[in-house]
N, C-alpha and C positions, 0 to 999 in steps of 0.2 A: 365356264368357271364363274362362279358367283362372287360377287365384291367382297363378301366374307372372308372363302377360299383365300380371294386374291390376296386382301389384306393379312391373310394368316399365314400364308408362304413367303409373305417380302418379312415380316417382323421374323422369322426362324431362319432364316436364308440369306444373306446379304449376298452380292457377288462377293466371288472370290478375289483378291488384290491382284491385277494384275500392272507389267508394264506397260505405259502408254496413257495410262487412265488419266491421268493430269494434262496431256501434251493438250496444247490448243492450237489450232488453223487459222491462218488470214480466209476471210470471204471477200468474194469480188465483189461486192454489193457493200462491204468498208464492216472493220472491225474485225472480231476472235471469235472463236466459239471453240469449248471444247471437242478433239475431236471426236465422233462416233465411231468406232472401230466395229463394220458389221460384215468383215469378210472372214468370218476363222474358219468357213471351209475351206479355204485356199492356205491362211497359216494363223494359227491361234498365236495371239499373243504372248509372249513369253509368264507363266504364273509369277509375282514375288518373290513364294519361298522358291522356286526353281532356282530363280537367279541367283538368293541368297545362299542356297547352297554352293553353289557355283562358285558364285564370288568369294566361299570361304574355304574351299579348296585349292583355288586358281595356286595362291602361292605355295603350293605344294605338292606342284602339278610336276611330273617325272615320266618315263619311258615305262611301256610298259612289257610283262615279260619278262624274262634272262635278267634285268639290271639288278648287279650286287648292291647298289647305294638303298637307302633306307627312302628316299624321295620315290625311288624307281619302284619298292616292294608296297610302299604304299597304295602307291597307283595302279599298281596291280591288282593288291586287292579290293579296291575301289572299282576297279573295272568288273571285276568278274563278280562281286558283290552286286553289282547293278543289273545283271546279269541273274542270279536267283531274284531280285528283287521284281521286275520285269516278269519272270517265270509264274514267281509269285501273282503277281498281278493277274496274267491271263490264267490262272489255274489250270498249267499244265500239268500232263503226265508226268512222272517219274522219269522216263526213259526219253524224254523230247528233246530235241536238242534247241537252242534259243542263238540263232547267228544275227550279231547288230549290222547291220548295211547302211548305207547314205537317206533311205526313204522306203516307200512300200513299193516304188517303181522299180527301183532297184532289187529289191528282195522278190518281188514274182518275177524277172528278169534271173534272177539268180536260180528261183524254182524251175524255171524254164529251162537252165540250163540243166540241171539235175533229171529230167522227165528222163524215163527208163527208153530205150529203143521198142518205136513201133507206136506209141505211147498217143490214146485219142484225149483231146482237150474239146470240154463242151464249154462254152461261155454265151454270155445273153449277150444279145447288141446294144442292150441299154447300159452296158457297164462303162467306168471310166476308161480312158485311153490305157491307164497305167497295168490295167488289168485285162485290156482287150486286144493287145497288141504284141506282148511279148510273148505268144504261143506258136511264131512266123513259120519254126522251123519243124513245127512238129503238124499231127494231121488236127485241123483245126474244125469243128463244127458248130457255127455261131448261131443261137435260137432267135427265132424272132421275140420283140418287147411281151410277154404277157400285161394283158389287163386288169388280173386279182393275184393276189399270192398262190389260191389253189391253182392258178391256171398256171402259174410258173411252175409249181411241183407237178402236173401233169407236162407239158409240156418238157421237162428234165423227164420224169418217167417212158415217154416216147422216144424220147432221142436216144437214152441210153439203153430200152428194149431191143432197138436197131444195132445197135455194134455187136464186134466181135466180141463176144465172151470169154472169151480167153487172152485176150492184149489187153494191155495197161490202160485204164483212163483217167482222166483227173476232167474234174467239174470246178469251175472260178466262177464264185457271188460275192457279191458284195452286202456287207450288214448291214448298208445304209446307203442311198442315192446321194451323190452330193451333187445332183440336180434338184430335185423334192425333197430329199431327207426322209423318205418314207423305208421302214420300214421293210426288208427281205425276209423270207420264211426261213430263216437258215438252217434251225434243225430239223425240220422238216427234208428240205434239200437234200442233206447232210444224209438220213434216213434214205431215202431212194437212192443217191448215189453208192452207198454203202449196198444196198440191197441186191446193186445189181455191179459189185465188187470193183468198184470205180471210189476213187478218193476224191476229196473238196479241200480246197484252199478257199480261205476267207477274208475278203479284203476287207480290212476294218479298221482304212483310212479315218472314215467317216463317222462309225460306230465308238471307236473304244473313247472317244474323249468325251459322249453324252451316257453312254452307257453300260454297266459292270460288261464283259466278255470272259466270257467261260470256258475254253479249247475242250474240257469235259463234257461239260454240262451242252454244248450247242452238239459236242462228238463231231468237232472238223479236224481234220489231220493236220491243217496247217493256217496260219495266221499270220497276215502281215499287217502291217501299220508305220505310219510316221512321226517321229520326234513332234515335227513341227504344226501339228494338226494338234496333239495333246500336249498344247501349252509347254512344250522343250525345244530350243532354240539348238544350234549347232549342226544340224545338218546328220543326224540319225534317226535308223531306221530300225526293224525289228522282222524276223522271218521265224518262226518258230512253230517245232511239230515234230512230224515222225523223223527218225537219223536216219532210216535206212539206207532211201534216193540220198540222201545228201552225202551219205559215207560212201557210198561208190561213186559215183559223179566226180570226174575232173575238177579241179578247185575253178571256182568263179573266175579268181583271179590268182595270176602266178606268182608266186614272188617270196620273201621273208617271212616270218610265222608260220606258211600254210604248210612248210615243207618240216618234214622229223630230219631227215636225213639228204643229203646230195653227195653225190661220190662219182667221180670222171669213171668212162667207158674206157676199153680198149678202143676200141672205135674212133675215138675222142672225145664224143661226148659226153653225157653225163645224165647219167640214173636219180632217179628222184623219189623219195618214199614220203609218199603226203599223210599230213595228222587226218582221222578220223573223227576229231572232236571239231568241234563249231570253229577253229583255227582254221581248219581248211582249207574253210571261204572267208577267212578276215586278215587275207595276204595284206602286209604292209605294216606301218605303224596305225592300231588303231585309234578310234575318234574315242578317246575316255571319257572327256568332258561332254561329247554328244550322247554316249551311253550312258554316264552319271547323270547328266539333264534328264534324260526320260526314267532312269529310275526317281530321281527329287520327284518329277510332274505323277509318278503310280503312288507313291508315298502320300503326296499331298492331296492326290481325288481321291483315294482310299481315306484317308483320314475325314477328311469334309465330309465323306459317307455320299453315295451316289442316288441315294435314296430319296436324300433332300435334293441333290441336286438334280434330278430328273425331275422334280414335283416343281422348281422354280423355272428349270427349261420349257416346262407346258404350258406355267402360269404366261411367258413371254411368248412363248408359241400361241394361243389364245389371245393374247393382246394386239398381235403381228396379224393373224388371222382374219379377227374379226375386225381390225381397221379397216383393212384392203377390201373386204366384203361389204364396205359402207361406200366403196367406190367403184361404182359400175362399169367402168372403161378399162378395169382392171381382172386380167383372169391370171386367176393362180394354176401354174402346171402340175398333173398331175398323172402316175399311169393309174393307182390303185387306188381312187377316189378322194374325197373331201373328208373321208371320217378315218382312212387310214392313219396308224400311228405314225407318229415321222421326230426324228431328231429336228435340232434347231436350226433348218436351211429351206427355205420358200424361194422359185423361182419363180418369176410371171413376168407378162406381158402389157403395153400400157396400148390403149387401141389411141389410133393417130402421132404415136411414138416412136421415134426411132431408140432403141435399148440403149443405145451408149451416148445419145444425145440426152436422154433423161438420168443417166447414171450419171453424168461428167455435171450436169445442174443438181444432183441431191451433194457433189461433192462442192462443187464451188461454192454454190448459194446456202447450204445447208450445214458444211463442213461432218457427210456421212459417206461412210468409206464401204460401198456393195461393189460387186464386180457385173460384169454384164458379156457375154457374149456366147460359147456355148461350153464354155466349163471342160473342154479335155472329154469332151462328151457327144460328139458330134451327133453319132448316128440317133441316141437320144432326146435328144433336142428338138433334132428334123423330125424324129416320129412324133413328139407333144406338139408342135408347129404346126407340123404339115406342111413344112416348108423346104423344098430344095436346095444346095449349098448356096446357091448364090453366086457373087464373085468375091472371092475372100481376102479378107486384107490380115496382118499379125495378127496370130493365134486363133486365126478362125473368124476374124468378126468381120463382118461382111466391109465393105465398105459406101457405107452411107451419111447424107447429108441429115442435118435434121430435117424432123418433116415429114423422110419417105419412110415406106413401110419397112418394120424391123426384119428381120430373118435370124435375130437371135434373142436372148431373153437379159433381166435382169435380177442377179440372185441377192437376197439379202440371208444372214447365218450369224448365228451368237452363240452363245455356251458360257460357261461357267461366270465369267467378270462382264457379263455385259450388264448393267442398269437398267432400271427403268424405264429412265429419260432417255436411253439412246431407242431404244425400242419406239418408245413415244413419240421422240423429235421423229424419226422416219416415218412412221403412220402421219403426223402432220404433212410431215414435205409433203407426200404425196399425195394428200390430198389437196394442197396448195398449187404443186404444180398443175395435176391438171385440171383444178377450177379455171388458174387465173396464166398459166402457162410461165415459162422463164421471166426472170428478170433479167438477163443478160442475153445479151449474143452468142452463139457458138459459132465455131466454123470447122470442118473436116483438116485434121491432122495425121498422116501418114494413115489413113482409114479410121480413125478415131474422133470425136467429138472433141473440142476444147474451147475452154474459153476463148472469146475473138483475142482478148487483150491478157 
């Protein structure tokens, strides 16, 4: 991107406001510094207007559902408002049903449950945990990492040549690595699975908060995502796609809402007629406020227009990029190359680094907030490395001293509210630290790096 570019994307484009932007850190090394917030693929910071919507609903906040009072019908239609609004956003079908859950983990956990008997699930090894894992109980076929996007759609073309033709299968990709950020072929995918009468769920943890998603236009059956990745706090989620599986399918969970009707047995027990609409699976009192959060966060990236926002995502992706590439001890992870498209999330490795002794120094000494270990991403990771588990300490990260060789990575990720300067200050660190190495001591804490003091 040329200085021109650059300068023509920051004047049209400011970040978006978000919370946190102001908060400043103590450094070990004496004094504040604003801090740099550059983990949002783990959780985007909450947007302003989110909040402010939020915060102007709060005291009007009611039961949702059955409740006669005027606070309770409010809330309801606020819920289910949020609800088309959502729908809206991914540009679904007519006929799709839209169930809010806790996260994306939850909602293909809930797909899972729903998978028809007999039912073959194909998934890549390179996928997150949340998307690799809840298939336990059904027949599972996991492909190995492709090294270009064609080789993934040949590779999905193989596997599903092989099954049975006549039982159910479903295929799980992901719209975007939240190891690299690069890039899946999804309607491509989407096409062979389809071709050879097998359905796709689309994890778009990763994708939906840097780029428009289309449940048409990609042609995936189903689509999950989390609240808290597109800038909405509260702890919801999103499953949306075909009703069928999910109207016949057992509810997720049992309990109040999910049920029309309950009426005791001769027997003694008691008979149950479950709702067929998206209530099904949203047993209990739902999260309104985490459902209205992620309608506020589709309102607000629809309006900013995504168009700009992609065009300031690259400008920082280009700045992040070609820093690292001015420091040679530095390799950036990747499966599908250096000129693949990618959202805003870069993993690498520092050579004579241990990943979390150098993550735990960009935070102390630098006051920058990157995550470091293997991201819920195991098998991943190991295949970019080439490195074996290790001995693992919490959440995977090895347990090492600074010093010794890493065995996992450290990720930096922005999007919408990140600045300039945060982008900038972390291209410095890094190059500061490994000119001139720590200014402080570290020592091993429950397998983690931390300041000595």
């Amino acid at each position: 991107m040329s200085v021109s570019t650059a300068v023509s994307v920051q004047s049209v484009c400011a970040p978006l406001p978000v919370l946190g932007r102001d908060v400043t850190v103590p450094l070990v090394t004496g004094g504040e510094v604003t801090y740099a917030a550059l983990d949002y693929a783990a959780s985007a910071p909450a947007l302003q207007r989110v909040w402010d919507d939020v915060a102007a609903y709060a005291p009007y906040y009611g039961s949702v559902h059955r409740g006669a009072g005027y606070l309770s019908q409010l809330s309801t239609d606020l819920f289910e408002n949020a609800r088309r609004t959502v729908a809206e956003f991914l540009d679904c079908r007519p006929d799709d049903q839209l169930v809010f859950t806790r996260s994306t983990t939850d909602s293909l956990n809930l797909l899972a449950r729903a998978l028809p008997t007999g039912c073959q699930v194909f998934v890549f090894e390179t996928e997150h945990h949340a998307s690799l894992l809840p298939w336990q109980d059904a027949r599972v076929s996991y492909l190995d990492a492709p090294r270009t996007p064609g080789q993934a759609v040949r590779t999905l073309e193989r596997a599903l040549a092989e099954r049975d033709p006549h039982g159910p299968a479903l295929v799980c990709v992901t719209g975007a690595s939240n190891v690299t950020g690069e890039l899946w072929p999804v309607r491509e995918l989407a096409a062979v699975a389809h071709a050879h009468g097998a359905r796709i769920v689309l994890d778009a943890a990763q994708l939906a908060p840097h780029h428009p998603v289309s449940v048409r236009d990609l042609d995936v059956d189903w689509i999950a995502f989390s609240g808290h990745k597109l800038y909405a706090p509260f702890g919801s989620g999103v499953l949306a796609g075909r009703a069928d599986w999910l109207r016949t399918a057992e509810p997720y969970l049992a309990g109040g809402g999910a049920s029309r009707k309950v009426t005791r047995r001769e027997d003694g027990g008691v008979a149950v007629e479950w709702h067929e609409s998206a209530a099904r699976h949203e047993a209990g009192s739902p999260n309104v406020i985490g459902a209205y959060s992620i309608a506020a966060a589709c309102k607000a990236l629809t309006e900013a227009g995504f168009e700009t926002l992609v065009a300031r995502e690259r400008h920082l992706i280009a700045k992040v990029r070609e820093g690292l590439a001015e420091v040679p001890e530095v390799r950036v992870l990747s499966l599908f190359g250096d000129d693949a498209p990618r959202v805003g999330v870069l993993s690498f490795v520092v050579e004579g680094w241990n990943s979390s002794h150098f993550a735990a120094a960009l935070s102390a000494e630098y006051g920058i907030g990157v995550r470091d270990g293997l991201f819920c991403a195991h098998p991943l990771v190991r295949t970019l490395l080439g490195s074996d588990p290790g001995t693992q300490g919490e959440c995977g990260a090895p347990e090492a001293a600074p010093g010794e060789k890493s065995l996992n990575a450290i990720r930096v990720s922005f999007g919408a509210g990140t600045p300039d300067e945060h982008v900038e200050r972390f291209v410095t660190a890094v190059r500061e630290l490994v000119a001139d190495g720590a200014k402080w001591s570290y020592r091993t804490e429950d397998g983690r790096c931390v300041p000595a003091v």
